[in-house]
C-alpha positions in Angstrom: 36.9 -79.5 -171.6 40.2 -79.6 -169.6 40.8 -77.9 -166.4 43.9 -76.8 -164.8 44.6 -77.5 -161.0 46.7 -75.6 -158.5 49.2 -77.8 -156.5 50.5 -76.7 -153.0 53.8 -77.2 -152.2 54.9 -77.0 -148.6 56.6 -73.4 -150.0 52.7 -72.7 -150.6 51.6 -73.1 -147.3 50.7 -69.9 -145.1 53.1 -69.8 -142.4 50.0 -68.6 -140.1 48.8 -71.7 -140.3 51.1 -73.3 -139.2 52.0 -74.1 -135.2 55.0 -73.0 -133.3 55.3 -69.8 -135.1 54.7 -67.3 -132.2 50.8 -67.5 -133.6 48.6 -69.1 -131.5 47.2 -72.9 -132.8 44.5 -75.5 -131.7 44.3 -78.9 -131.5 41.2 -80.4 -131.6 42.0 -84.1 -129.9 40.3 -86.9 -129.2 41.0 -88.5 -126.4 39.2 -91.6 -127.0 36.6 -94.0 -124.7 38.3 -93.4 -121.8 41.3 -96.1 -121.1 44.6 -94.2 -121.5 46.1 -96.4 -123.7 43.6 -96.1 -126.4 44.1 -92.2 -127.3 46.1 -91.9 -130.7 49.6 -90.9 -131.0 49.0 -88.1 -132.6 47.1 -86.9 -130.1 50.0 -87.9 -127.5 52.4 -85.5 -129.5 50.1 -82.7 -129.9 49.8 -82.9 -125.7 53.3 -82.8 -126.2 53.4 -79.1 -127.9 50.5 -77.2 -125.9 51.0 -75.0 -123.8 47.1 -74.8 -122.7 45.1 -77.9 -122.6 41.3 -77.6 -122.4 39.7 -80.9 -120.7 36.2 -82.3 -120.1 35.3 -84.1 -117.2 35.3 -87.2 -119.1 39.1 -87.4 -120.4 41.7 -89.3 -117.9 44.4 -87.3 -116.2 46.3 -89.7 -117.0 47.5 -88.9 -120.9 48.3 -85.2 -119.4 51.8 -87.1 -119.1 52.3 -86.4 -122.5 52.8 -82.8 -121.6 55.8 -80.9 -121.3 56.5 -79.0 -117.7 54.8 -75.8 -116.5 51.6 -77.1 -119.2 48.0 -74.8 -118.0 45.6 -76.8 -117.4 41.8 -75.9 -117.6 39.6 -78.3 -116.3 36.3 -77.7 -118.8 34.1 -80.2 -117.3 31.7 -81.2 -119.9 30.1 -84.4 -119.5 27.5 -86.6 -121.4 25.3 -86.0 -119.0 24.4 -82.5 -119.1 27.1 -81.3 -115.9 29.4 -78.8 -116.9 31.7 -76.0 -115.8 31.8 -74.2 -118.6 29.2 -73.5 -120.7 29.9 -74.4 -124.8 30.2 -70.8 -125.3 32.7 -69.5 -122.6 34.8 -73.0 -124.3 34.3 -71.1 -127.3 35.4 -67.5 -126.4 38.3 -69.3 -123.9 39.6 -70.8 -127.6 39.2 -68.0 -129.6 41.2 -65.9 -126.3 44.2 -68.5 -125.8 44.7 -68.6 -129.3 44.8 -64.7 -130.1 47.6 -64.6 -127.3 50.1 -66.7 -129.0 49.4 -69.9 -127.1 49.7 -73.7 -128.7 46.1 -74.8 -127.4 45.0 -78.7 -126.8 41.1 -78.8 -126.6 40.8 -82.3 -125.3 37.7 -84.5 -125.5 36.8 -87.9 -125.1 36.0 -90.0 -127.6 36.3 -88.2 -131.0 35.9 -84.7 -131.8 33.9 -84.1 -134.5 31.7 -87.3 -133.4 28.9 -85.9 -131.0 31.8 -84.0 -129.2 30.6 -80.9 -130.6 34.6 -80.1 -131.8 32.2 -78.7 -135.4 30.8 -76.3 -133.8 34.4 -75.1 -131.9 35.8 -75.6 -135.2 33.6 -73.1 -136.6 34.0 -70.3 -133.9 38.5 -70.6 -134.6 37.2 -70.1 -138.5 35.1 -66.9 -138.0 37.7 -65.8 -136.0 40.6 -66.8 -138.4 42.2 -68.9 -135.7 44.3 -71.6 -137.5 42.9 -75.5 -135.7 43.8 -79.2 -136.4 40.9 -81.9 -136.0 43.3 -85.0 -134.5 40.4 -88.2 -134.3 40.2 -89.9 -131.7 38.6 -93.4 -130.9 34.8 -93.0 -130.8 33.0 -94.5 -127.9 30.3 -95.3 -130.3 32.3 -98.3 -132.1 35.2 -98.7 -129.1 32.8 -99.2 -125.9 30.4 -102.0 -126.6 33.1 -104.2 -128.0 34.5 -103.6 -124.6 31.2 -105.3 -123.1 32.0 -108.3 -126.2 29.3 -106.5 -128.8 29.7 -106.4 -132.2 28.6 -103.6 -134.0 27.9 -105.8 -137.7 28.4 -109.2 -137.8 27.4 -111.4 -141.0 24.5 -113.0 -139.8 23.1 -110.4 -137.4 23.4 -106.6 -138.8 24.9 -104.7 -141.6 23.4 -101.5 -140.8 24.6 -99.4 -137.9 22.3 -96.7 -136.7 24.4 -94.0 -134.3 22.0 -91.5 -132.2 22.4 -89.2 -129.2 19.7 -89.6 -126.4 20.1 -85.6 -126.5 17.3 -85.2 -128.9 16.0 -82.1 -129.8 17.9 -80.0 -127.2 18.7 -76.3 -127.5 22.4 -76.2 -128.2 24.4 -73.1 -127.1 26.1 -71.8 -129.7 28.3 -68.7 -130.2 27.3 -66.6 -133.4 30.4 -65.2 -135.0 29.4 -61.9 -135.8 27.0 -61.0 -133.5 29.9 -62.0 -130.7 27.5 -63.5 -128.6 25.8 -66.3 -127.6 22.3 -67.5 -129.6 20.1 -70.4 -128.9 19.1 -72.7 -131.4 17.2 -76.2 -131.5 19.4 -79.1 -132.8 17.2 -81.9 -135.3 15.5 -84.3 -133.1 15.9 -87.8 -133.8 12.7 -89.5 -136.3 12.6 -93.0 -134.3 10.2 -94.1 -137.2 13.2 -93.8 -139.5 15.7 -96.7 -138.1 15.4 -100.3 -138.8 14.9 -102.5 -136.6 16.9 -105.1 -138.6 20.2 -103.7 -137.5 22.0 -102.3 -134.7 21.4 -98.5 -133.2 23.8 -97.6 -130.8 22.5 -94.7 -128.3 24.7 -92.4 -126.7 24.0 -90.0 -123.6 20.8 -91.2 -123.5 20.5 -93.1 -120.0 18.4 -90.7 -118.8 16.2 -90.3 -121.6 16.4 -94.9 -122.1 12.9 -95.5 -120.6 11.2 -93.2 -123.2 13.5 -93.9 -126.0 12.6 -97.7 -125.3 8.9 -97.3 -125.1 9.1 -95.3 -128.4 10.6 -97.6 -130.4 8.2 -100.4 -128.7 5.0 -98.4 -129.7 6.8 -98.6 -133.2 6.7 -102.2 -133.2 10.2 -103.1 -132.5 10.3 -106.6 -131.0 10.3 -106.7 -127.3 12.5 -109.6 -127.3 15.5 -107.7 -129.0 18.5 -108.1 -127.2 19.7 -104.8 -125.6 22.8 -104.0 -123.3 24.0 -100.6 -121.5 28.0 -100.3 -120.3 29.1 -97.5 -118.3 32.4 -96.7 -117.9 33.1 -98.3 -121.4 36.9 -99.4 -121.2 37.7 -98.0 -117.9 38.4 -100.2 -115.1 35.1 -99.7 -113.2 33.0 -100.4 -116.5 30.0 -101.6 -115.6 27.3 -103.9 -118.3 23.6 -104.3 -117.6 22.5 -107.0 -120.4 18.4 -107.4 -121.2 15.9 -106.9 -123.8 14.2 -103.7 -125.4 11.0 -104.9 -123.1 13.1 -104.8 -120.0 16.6 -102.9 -120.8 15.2 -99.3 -118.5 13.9 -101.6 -115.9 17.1 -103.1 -115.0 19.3 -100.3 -115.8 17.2 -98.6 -112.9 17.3 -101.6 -110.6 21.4 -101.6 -110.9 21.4 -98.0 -110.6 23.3 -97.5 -113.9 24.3 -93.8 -114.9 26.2 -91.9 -117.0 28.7 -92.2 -119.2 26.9 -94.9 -120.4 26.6 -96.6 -124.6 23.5 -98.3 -125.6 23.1 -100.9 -128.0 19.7 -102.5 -129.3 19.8 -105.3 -131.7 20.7 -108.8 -131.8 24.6 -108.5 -131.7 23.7 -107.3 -128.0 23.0 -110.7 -127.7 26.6 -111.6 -128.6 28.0 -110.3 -125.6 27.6 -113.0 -122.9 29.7 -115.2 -124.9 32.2 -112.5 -126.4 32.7 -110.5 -123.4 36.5 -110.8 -122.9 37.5 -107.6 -120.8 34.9 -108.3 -117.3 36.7 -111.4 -117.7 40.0 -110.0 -117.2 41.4 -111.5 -113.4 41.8 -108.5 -111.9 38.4 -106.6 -113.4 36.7 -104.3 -110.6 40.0 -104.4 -108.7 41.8 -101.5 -107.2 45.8 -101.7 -106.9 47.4 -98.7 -105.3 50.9 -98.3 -107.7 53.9 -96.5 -104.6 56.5 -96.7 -107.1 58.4 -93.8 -108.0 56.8 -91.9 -110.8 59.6 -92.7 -113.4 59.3 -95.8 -112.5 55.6 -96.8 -112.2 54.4 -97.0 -115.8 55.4 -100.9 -116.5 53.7 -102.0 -113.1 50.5 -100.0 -113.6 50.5 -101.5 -117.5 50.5 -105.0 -116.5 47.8 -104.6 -113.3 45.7 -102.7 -115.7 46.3 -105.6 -119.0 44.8 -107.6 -116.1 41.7 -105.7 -115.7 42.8 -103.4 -112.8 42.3 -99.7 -112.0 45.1 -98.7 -110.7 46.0 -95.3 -108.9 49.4 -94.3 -109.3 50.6 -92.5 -106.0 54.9 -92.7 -105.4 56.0 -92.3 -102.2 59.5 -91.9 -102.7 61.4 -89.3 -105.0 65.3 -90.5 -106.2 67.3 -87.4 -105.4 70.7 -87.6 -107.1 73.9 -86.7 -104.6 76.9 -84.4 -105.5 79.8 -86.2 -107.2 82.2 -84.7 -103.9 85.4 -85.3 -103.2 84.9 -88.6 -102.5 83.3 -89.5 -105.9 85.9 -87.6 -107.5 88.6 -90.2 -106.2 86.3 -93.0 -107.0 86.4 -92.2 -110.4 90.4 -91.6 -110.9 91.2 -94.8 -109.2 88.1 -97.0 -111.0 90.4 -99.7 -113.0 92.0 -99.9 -109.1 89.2 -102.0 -108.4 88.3 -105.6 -109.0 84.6 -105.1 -109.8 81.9 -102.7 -109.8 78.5 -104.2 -107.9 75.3 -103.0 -108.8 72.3 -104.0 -107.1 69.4 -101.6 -108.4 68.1 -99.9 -111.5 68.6 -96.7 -110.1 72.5 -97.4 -109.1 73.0 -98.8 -112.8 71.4 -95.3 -114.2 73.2 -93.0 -111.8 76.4 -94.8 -111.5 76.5 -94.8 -116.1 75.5 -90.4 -115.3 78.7 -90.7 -113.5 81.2 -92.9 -115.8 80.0 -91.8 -119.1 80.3 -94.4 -121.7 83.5 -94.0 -122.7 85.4 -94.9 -119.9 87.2 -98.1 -119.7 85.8 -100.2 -116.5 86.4 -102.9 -114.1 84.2 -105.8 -114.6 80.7 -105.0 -113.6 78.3 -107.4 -111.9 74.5 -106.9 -111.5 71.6 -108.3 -108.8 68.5 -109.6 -111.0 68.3 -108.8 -114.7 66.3 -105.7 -114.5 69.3 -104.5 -113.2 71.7 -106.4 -116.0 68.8 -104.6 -118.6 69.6 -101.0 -117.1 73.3 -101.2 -117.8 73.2 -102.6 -120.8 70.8 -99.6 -121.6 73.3 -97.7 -121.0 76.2 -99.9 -122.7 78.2 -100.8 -119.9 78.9 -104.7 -120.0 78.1 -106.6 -117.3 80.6 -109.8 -116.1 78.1 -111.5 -114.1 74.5 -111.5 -113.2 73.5 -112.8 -109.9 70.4 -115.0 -109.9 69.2 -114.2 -106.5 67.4 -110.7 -106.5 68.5 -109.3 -103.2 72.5 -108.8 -102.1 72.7 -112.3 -100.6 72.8 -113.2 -104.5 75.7 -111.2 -105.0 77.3 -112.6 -102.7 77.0 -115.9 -104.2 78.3 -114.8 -107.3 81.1 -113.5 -106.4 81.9 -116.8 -104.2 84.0 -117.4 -101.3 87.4 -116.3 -102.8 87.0 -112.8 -102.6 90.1 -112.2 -99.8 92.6 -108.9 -101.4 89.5 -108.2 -103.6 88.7 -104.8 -103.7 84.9 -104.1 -104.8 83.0 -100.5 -105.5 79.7 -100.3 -104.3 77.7 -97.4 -105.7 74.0 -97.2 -104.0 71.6 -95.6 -102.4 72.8 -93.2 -99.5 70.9 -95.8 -97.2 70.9 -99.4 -97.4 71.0 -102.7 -96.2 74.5 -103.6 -95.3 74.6 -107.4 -95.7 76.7 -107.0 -98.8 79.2 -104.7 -97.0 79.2 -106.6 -94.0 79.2 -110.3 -95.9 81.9 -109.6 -98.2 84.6 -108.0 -96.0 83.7 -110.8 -93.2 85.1 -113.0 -96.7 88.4 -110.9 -96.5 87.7 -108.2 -99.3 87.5 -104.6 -99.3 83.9 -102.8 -100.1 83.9 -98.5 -100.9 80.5 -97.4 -101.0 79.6 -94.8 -103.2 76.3 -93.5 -102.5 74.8 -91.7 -105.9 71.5 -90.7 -104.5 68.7 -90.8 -101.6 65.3 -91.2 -101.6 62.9 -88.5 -100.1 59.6 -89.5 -98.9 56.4 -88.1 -101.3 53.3 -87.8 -99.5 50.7 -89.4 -100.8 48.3 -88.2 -103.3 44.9 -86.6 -102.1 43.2 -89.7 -104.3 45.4 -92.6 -102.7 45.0 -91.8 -99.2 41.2 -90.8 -99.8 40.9 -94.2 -101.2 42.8 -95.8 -98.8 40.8 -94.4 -95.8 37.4 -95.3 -97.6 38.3 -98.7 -97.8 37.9 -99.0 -101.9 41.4 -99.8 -102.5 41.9 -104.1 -102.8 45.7 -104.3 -103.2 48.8 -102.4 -102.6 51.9 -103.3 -104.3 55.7 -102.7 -102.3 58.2 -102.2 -104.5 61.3 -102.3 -101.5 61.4 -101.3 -98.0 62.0 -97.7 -98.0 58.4 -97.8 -100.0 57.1 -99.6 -96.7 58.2 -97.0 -94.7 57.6 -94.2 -96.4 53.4 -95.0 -97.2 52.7 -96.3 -93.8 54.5 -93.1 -92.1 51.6 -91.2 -93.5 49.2 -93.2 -91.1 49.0 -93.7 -87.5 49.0 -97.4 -86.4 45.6 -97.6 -85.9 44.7 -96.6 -89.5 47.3 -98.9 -91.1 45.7 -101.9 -89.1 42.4 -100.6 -90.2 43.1 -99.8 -93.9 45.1 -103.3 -94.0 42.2 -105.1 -92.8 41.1 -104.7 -96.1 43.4 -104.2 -98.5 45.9 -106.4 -99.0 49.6 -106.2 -99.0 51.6 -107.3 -101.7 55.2 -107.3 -101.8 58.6 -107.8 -104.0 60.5 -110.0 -101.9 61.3 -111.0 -98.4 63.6 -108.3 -97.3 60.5 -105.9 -98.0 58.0 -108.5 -96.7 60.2 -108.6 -93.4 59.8 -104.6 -93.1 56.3 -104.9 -93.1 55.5 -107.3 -90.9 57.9 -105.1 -88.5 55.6 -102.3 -89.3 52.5 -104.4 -88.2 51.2 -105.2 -91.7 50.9 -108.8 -93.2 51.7 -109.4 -96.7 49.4 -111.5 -98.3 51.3 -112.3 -101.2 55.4 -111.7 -102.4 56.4 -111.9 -105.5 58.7 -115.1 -106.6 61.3 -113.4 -108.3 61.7 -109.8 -107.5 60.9 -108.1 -110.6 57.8 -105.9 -111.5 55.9 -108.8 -113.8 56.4 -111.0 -110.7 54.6 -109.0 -108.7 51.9 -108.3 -110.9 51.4 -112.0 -110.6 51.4 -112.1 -106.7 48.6 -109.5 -107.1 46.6 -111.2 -109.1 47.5 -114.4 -106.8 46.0 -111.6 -103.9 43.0 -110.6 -105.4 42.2 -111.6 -108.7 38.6 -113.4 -109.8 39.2 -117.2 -109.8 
């Protein structure tokens, strides 16, 4: 008997279902374990459309960068361990409200949606209520967080049967009914212990609290009191935490280290694995904290590399790059460019700013650069560079210029504030220096996190990026607190000239970086405080 199947085209599809269309939409995304880094790209684009997002407690601030400007956020709360803010049904209703005004909605969760993150039952309130939803996975903390702690869920001659469970069993579970329109309590399936196999591996999840009876139970079963067992909190974050035992003893020393939620538990012998295999506590900088004062734009690559190396790092710039009018001044700059006998560049942000100004089709003097960051930033934005100078501060320049600079003329486009060795250096030489300045930098006070962290002492590291960065985050503190919270954490710096503002400002660097560049300095932190 042959059957005959419809095939949609994309001409097929209801244009209600679809997002952007003046119709509200939903995202249901998973945000992963925890660690930025580790939420899906899909996920980062759908952050990119909303113009709601809906967050637990448990998802990182951090991947709300993906979002566009003026983004609502609504802080949910839901964790694993019972604390909320809002209740599953007022989630619910919120959903079903945002959606019926028009608005591109994000409901982001940790871990995966439809994984014990109870995106089903959301899912099923948008359907009853004809709201049109996408399910984007996300990266469950089930499989992702104990190979953070080196465990391995199978493994050929330890397990081939994974068992997942929630410590949650038999709860009542909120749930909004669809046509009565309001909300109904009903009992979710409890878990039958009796069921799972020893043999293999069961995974637990929001079940600290609940570990010391779900550890007896499976004990009275006849489970073997030797089988390994392990607990992480924090599972991928920086602060993850790893209590290691046995079934007999796993509660015991989860209670003596004062181990709580978000935590994943795993029972079997590939817990046993993790000893050997655990490669992330490993990491030099694990249970560090580095406080990140670079500007916002231009923080990400630092905060990558501390955090590669195990680090939490809190993100808080201090300075903000305001661009400068073009003026009369830069006006004449640019008619009489080819005047000049080179263009000197001695920052990122000059490079950027200077290339705004120029455009690309402009025919130039040559163009030299301090440092190849610097070199990298032109060339981003194809202007050619003649000469790059090796030493990462002006002195460099300078030297790679060389002594017969006398008639030269030179066009320095910086900061509206600066150091003027250059100026000073080169027309001592014989040559003429214009200085063009493209932009200042505005002092950003601190975040509410960095300075509470700061003040509580739970900060191991702060990295200076160039001495307007000095000045700016220790003008936030009186001398007293800067001696205080430098007693303790330790000062790391770029290069001398920022070294040299600090110690003017009563605070010793512990470490500089060798070359002034950001991987450099990652390396002087890790020099500072990482685990030898």
């Amino acid at each position: 008997m042959s059957r005959s199947f419809r095939v949609s085209t994309p001409n097929a599809v209801s244009r209600a279902t679809l997002p952007g269309n003046g119709k509200g939409f939903v995202y249901l995304v998973g945000a992963g374990p925890g660690r930025v880094d580790l939420m899906t790209v899909r996920g980062g684009e759908c952050l990119g459309r909303a113009e709601v997002v809906v967050l637990d407690a448990l998802v990182d601030r951090r991947v709300l960068k993906h979002c566009r400007a003026g983004v609502k956020i609504i802080d949910a709360g839901k964790r694993g361990d019972g604390r909320v803010r809002m209740r599953q049904p007022e989630i619910n209703r919120l959903l079903v409200r945002l959606a019926r005004a028009g608005k591109t909605v994000v409901r982001l969760k940790g871990g995966d949606p439809f994984f014990f993150g109870r995106g089903a039952e959301e899912a099923e309130v948008l359907v009853d209520h004809g709201v049109p939803f996408e399910v984007v996975p996300g990266v469950s903390a089930a499989t992702s967080v104990p190979g953070f702690a080196g465990i391995p869920l199978t493994h050929r001659g330890h397990a081939s049967v994974v068992t997942v469970v929630t410590g949650h069993e038999g709860r009542e579970n909120p749930y909004l009914g669809e046509t009565a329109g309001q909300a109904v309590r009903r009992r979710g399936p409890g878990v039958d212990w009796s069921k799972i196999s020893s043999e293999g591996t069961l995974v637990i999840l929001m079940g600290i609290r609940q570990l010391p009876h779900i550890a007896r139970r499976l004990l009275g079963l006849g489970w073997p009191s030797s089988l390994p067992a392990a607990a992480v909190q924090w599972g991928s974050w920086a602060h993850q935490r790893t209590v290691r035992g046995t079934l007999k003893d796993i509660a015991q020393r989860v209670r003596r280290e004062r181990l709580g939620a978000p935590a994943v538990i795993v029972v079997g012998d590939v817990a046993g694995l993790g000893k050997n295999l655990n490669w992330f506590e490993k990491r030099p900088l694990f249970g560090k904290t580095v406080l990140v004062t670079r500007a916002r734009d231009q923080a990400s690559h630092l905060s990558a590399l501390l955090e590669e190396a195990g680090a939490r790092v809190i993100e808080s710039p201090v300075l903000r790059i305001v661009p400068l009018p073009l003026g009369p001044d830069g006006r004449g700059f640019l008619r009489n460019l080819l005047s000049y006998d080179g263009v000197l560049v001695t920052s990122a942000n000059g490079a950027q700013l200077f290339a705004k100004r120029v455009g690309t089709s402009r025919a130039l003097p040559p163009v030299f650069a301090v440092g190849p960051k610097t070199a990298a930033a032109l060339a981003e934005e194809r202007i050619p560079v003649q000469g790059v100078a090796d030493t990462f501060q002006a002195e460099g320049m300078m030297e790679l210029l060389g002594k017969n600079v006398r008639g030269r003329r030179y066009l320095f486009p910086r900061a509206e504030e600066g150091r003027e060795v250059l100026v000073a250096g080169l027309t001592r030489r014989g040559a003429r220096v214009d200085l063009w300045p493209l932009y200042r930098t505005v002092p950003v006070p601190l975040t509410k996190e960095a300075r509470a962290a700061l003040r509580a002492g739970t900060v191991d590291a702060v990295t200076f990026t160039s001495s307007s960065t000095a000045n700016s985050l220790l003008g936030n503190f009186s001398a007293p607190d800067v001696h205080r919270i430098f007693s303790r954490a330790q000062a790391v710096s770029i290069g001398p000239i920022t070294s040299h503002t600090l110690r003017a400002r009563g605070v010793r660097p512990t470490e500089a970086a060798r070359e002034a560049t950001v991987e450099d300095l990652a390396r002087a932190v890790v020099r500072a405080v990482g685990v030898r």
